[in-house]
C-alpha positions as CSV (number, residue, x, y, z in Angstrom):
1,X,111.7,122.7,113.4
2,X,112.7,119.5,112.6
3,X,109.9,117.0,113.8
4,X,108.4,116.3,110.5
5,X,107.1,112.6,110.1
6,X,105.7,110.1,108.3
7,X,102.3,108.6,109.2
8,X,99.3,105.7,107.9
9,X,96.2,106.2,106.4
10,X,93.0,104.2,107.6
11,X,93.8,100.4,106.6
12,X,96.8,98.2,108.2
13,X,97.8,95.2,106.0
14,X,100.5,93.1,107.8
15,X,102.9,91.5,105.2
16,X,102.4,87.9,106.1
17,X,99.1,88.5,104.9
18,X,97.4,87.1,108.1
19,X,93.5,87.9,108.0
20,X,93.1,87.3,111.4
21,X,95.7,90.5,112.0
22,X,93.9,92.9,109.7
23,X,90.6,92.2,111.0
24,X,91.3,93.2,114.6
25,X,93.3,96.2,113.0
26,X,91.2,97.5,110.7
27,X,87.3,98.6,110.9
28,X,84.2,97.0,109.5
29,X,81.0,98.0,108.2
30,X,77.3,97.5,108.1
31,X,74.8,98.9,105.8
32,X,71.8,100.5,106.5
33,X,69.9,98.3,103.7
34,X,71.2,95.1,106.0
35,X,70.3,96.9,109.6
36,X,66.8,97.5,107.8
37,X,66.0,94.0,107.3
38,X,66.9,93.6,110.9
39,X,64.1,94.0,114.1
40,X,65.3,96.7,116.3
41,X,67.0,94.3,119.0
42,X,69.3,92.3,116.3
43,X,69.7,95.8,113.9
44,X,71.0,97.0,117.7
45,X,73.2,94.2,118.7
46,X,74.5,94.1,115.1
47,X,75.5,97.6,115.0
48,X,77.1,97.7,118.6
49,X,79.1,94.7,118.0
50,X,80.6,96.9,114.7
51,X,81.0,99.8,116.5
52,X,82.6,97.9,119.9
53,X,85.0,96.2,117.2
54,X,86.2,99.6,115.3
55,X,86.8,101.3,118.5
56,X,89.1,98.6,119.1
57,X,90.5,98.9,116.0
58,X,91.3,102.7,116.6
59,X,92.7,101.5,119.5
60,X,95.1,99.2,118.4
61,X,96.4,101.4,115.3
62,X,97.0,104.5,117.6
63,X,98.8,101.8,120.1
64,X,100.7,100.6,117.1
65,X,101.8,104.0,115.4
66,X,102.8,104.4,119.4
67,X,105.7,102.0,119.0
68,X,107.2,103.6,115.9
69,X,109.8,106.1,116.0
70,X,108.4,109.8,116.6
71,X,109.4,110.4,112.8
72,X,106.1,108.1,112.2
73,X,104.0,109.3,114.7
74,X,101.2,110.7,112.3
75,X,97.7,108.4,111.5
76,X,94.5,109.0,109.8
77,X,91.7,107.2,110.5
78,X,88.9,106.3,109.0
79,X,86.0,107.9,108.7
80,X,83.3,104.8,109.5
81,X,83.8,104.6,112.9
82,X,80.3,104.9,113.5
83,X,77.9,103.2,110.8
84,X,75.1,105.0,110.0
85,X,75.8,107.9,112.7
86,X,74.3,110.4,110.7
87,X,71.6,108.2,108.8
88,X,67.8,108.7,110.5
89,X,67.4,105.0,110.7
90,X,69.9,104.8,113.1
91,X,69.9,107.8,115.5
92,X,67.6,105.9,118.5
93,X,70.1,103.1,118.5
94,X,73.1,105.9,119.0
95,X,70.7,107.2,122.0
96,X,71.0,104.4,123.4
97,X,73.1,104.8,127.2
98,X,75.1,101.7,127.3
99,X,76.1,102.5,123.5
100,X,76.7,106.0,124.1
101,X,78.7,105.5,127.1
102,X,80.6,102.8,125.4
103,X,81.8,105.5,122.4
104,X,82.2,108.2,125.0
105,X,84.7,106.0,127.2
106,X,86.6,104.3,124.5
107,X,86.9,107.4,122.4
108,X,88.2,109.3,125.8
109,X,90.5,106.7,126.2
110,X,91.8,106.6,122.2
111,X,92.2,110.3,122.5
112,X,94.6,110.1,125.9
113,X,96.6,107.3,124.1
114,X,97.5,109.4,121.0
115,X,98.1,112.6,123.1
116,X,100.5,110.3,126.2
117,X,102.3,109.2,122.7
118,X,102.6,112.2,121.0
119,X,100.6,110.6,117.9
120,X,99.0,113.2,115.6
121,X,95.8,112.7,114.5
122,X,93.6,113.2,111.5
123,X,90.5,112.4,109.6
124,X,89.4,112.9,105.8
125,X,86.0,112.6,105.1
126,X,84.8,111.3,101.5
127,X,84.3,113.9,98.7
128,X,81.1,113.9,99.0
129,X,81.4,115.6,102.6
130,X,81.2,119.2,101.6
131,X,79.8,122.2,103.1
132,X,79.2,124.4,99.6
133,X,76.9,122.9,97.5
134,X,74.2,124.6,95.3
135,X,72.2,121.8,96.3
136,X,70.2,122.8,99.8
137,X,70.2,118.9,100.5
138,X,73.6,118.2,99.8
139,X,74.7,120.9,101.7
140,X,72.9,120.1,104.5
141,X,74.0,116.3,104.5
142,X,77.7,117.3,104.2
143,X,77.4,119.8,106.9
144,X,76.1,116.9,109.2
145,X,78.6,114.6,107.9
146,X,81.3,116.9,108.9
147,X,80.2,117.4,112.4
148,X,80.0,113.7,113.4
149,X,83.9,113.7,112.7
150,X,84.0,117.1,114.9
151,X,82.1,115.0,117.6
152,X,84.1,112.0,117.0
153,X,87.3,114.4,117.8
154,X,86.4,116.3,120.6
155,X,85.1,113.2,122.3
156,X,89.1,111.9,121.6
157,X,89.9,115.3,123.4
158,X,90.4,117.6,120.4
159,X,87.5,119.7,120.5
160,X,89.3,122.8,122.5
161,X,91.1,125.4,120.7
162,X,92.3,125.6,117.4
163,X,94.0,122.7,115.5
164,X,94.9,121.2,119.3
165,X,97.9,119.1,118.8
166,X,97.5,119.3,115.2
167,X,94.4,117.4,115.2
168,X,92.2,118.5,111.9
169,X,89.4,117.0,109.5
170,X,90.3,117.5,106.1
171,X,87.5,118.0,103.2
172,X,87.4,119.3,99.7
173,X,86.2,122.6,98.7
174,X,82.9,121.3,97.0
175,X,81.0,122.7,94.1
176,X,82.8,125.2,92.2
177,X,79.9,127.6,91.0
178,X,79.8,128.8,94.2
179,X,83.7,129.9,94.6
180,X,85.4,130.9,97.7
181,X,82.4,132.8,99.1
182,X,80.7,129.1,98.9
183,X,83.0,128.1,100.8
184,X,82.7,130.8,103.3
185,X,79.4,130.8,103.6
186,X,79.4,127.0,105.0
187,X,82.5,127.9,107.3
188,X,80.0,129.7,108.8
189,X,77.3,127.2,109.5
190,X,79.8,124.9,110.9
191,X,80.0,124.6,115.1
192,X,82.7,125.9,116.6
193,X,84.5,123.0,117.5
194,X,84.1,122.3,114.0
195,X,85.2,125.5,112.7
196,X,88.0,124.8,114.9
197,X,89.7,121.7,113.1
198,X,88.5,122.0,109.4
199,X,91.2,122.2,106.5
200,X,90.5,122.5,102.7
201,X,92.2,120.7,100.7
202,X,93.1,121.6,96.5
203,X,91.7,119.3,94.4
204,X,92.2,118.2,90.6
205,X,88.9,119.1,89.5
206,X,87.0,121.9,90.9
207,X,88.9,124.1,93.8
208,X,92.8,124.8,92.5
209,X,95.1,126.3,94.9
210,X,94.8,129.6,93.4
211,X,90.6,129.2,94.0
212,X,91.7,127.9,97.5
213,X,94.4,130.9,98.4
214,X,91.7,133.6,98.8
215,X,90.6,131.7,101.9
216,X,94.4,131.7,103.6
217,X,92.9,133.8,106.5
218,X,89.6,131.7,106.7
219,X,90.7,128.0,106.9
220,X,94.1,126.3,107.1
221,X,94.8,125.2,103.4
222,X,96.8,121.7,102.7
223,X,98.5,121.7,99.6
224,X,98.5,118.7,98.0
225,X,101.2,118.8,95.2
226,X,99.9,116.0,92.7
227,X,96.5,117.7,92.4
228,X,98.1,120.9,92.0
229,X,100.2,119.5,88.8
230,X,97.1,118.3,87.7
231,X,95.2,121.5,88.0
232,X,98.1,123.4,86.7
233,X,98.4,121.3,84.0
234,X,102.5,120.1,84.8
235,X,103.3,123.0,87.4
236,X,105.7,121.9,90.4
237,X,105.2,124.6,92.9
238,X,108.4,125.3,94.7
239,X,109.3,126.0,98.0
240,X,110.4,129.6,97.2
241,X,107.2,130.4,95.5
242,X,105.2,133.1,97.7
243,X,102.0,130.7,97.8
244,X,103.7,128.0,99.8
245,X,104.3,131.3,102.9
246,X,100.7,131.4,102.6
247,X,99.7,127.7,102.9
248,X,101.7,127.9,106.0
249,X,100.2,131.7,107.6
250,X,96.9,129.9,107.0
251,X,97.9,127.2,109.9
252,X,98.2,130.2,112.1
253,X,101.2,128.5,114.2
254,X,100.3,125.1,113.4
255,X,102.4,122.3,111.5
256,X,100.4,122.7,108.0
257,X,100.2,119.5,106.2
258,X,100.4,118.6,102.5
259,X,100.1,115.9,100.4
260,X,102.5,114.4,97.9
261,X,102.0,111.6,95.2
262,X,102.5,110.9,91.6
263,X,101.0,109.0,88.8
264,X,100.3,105.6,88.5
265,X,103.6,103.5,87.6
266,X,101.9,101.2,85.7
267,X,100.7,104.3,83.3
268,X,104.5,105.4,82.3
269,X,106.3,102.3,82.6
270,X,109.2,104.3,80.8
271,X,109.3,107.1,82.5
272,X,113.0,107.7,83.7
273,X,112.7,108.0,87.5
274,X,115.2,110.7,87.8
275,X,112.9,113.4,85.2
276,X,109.5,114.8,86.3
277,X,106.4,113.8,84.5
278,X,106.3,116.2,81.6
279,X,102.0,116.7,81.7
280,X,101.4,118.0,78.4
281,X,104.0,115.9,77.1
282,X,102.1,112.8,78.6
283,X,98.7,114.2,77.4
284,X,99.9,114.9,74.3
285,X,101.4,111.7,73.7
286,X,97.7,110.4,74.2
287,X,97.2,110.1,78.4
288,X,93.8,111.4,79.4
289,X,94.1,113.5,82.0
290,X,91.6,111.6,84.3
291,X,94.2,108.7,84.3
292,X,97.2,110.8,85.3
293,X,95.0,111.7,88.7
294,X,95.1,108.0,90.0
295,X,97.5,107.9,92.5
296,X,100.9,105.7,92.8
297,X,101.5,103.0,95.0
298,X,104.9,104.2,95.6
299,X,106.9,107.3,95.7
300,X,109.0,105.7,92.7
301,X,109.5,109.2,90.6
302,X,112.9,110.4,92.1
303,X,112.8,113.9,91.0
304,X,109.4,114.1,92.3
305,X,111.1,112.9,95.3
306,X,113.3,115.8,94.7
307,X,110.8,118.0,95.2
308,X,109.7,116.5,98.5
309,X,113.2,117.3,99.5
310,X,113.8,121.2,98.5
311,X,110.3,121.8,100.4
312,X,111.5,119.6,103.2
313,X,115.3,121.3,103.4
314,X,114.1,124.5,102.4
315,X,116.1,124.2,99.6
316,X,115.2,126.6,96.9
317,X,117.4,125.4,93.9
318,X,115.6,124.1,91.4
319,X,118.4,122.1,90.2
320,X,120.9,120.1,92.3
321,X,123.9,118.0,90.8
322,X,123.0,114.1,90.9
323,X,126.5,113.1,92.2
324,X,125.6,115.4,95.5
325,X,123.5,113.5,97.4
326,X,122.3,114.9,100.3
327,X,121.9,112.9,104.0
328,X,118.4,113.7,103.5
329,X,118.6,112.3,99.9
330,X,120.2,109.1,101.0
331,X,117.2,108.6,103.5
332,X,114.6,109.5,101.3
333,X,116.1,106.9,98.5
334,X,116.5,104.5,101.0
335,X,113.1,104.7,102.8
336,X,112.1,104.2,99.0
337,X,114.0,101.2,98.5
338,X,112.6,99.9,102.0
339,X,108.8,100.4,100.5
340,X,109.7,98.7,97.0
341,X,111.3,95.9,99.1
342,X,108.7,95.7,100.8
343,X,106.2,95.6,97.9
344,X,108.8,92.9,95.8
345,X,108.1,90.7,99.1
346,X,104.6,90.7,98.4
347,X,104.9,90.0,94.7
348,X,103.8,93.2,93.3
349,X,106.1,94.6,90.0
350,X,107.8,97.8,90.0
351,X,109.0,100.1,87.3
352,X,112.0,101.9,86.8
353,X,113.0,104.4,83.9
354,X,115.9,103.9,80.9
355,X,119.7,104.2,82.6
356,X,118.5,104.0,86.3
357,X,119.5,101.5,89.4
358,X,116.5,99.6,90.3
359,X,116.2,101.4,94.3
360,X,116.4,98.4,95.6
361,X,120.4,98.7,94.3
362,X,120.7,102.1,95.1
363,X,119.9,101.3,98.4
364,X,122.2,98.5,98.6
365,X,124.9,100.7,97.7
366,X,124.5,103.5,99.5
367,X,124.1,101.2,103.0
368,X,127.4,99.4,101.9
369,X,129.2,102.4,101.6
370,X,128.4,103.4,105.7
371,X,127.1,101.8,108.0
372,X,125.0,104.9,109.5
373,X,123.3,105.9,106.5
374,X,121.2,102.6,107.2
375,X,119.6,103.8,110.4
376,X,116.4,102.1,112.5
377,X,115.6,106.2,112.9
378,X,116.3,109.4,111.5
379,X,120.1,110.5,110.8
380,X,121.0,113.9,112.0
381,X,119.7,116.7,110.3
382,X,120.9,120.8,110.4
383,X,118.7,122.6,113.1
384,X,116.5,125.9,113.1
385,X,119.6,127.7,113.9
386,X,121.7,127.2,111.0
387,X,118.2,127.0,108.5
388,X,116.0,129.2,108.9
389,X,113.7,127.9,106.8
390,X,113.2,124.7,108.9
391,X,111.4,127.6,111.9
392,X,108.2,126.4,109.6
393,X,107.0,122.8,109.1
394,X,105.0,120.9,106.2
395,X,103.7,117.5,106.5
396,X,102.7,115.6,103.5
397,X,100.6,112.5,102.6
398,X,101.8,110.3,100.2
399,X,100.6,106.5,99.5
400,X,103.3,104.4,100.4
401,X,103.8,101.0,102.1
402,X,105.5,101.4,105.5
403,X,108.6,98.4,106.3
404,X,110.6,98.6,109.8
405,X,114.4,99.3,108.9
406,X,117.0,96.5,109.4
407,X,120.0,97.3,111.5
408,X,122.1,95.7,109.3
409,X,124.2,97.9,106.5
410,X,122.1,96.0,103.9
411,X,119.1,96.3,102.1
412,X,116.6,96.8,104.7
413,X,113.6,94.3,105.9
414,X,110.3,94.7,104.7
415,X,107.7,94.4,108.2
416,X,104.3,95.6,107.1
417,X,102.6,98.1,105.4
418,X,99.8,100.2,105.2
419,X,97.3,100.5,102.0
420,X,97.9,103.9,102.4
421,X,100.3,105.8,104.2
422,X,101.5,109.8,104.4
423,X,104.9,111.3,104.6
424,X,105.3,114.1,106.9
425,X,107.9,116.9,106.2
426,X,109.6,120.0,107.4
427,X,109.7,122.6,105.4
């Protein structure tokens, strides 16, 4: 199956930096402490001119990611749509018929958009949204957290069937005292539209994979790899490893997703970009751990890129000769090289490790060399037929600014970016 894709994350930042732009792109808060001080008419009108504003704003992100090739059809959005939704203070006000129908018709609307444009969607509460927790409160809180991004979904359309379209809400596993039978316990509790588009993510800290994999015929799992190299202390799970057939049974037919990311640049300024992070080396040369979590701005490691690429191919090598680069190399590199551009343009530093091209070279080379490995869309790539492994599909979530390609055989122009955005791959 080849229609993996790339996708944004929550925040648009357009690379003139025009505020104007990225307020009517991007949502916009109130707190409860300000709607407090408020009388119920202005604490009203305050909070339906918020939520009018971010339902534009969903709008106009799903109408953008419309307009990008179908590679980069894939957006998450935030998670305060609705200030205060669950909070007590503010539940009248959401009662309210000219607000409710306002949500209900705008959100109908958002959802037929992303569906006529074959946009996938997602949401990813915060960490404190969890539905295990020791703590009766907590868990109750999270449980009602996770529901208003149910409702928020199903009023988009989403709230039939499992995963429909791919749509999901993705949490963390929670408190780890309770283990997988936590876990299962809340699954439970949840509604069944709910139930219906939850996926647990592995984290760093309390929930590995291998805590997570028990669950494979619960929930749908999505791997994220940096966490897991956390966890694991260095491991770099490959696509041949018997986990990875699990992650994707657990999607039960649906595209699974994953993310992908690496370590801060600015915390191994000389590493070489072609060698993975070596963790215990890096702790032991005096990293904390807790800083190697922080995630990059950029996909700049190359053999983490690598990586990407085996699961992506279904490549199983762990080694591959650096003078054979694949097509699917070349992109990769040069949809790099596009992001670094694009982060040069807006005066931000970038690292690269001892006897390596800067990507923005690399690039420049490769396009030289022909003129249709520089493309505005995806080059060619071997079908089901001839791999096998591609039958299956993976997409991943990396942070990465997002710049249109140039149709000339050059470096390509920077556009825009996202603060965050996700790559979404085949496996």
């Amino acid at each position: 199956m080849q229609d993996f894709r790339f996708g944004f994350c929550c925040k648009y930042n357009p690379d003139d930096g025009d505020a104007q732009a990225a307020r009517a792109m991007n949502t916009s808060a109130v707190t409860m402490a300000y709607l407090g001080r408020l009388d119920p008419k202005s604490g009203y009108d305050k909070l339906s001119a918020v939520v009018a504003h971010n339902l534009e704003a969903f709008r106009r992100q799903i109408a953008h990611v419309a307009t990008r090739p179908k590679v980069e059809r894939l957006h998450r959005l935030s998670s305060d749509l609705l200030p205060g939704y669950t909070h007590a203070s503010c539940k009248e006000f959401y009662r309210e018929p000219d607000l409710r129908r306002l949500i209900e018709t705008k959100l109908a609307s958002i959802g037929q958009l992303a569906r006529d444009h074959d946009v996938r969607l997602s949401m990813h509460p915060g960490q404190f949204c969890v539905i295990a927790s020791a703590n009766p409160s907590a868990a109750a809180n999270g449980l009602a957290e996770f529901e208003y991004h149910a409702e928020i979904m199903a009023l988009m359309g989403y709230g039939d069937g499992w995963h429909p379209h791919g749509a999901h809400i993705n949490i963390h596993g929670g408190a780890k005292a309770l283990g997988a039978e936590g876990i299962r316990s809340g699954l439970a509790h949840l509604s069944n539209t709910a139930r219906n588009l939850i996926t647990i993510e592995n984290d760093e800290v309390s929930f590995g994979l291998d805590d997570l994999l028990p669950l494979s015929e619960d929930v749908p799992l999505v791997l994220d790899l940096h966490h897991h190299w956390i966890m694991s202390q260095g491991e770099y799970i490959e696509p041949e490893d018997p986990r990875i057939a699990r992650i994707v049974a657990s999607w039960r037919g649906v595209r699974p997703v994953s993310h992908v990311s690496v370590s801060r640049e600015s915390l191994l300024p000389d590493q070489d970009i072609a060698v993975l992070p070596d963790f215990q080396a890096l702790v032991a040369a005096g990293i904390k751990p807790r800083d190697l979590r922080a995630h990059s701005d950029l996909m700049w490691n190359e053999a983490v890129n690598d990586l990407v690429v085996r699961h992506l191919s279904g490549q199983i090598s762990k080694s591959r000769p650096s003078s054979r680069i694949s097509p699917r190399k070349d992109w990769l590199v040069m949809w790099n090289s596009a992001r670094r551009a694009a982060k040069l343009h807006n005066e931000v530093s970038f690292h690269r490790g001892p006897g390596t091209k800067p990507f923005w070279r690399r690039c420049r080379a490769l396009c030289s060399e022909s003129r249709s490995r520089c493309p505005p869309t995806l080059p060619p790539f071997s079908s089901s037929k001839t791999n096998p492994s591609f039958a299956s599909s993976f997409q991943t979530f990396s942070k990465m600014p997002v710049s249109r390609w140039s149709r000339q055989p050059m470096l390509p122009k920077p556009w825009c970016f996202w603060r965050r955005a996700c790559l979404s791959t085949s496996f």
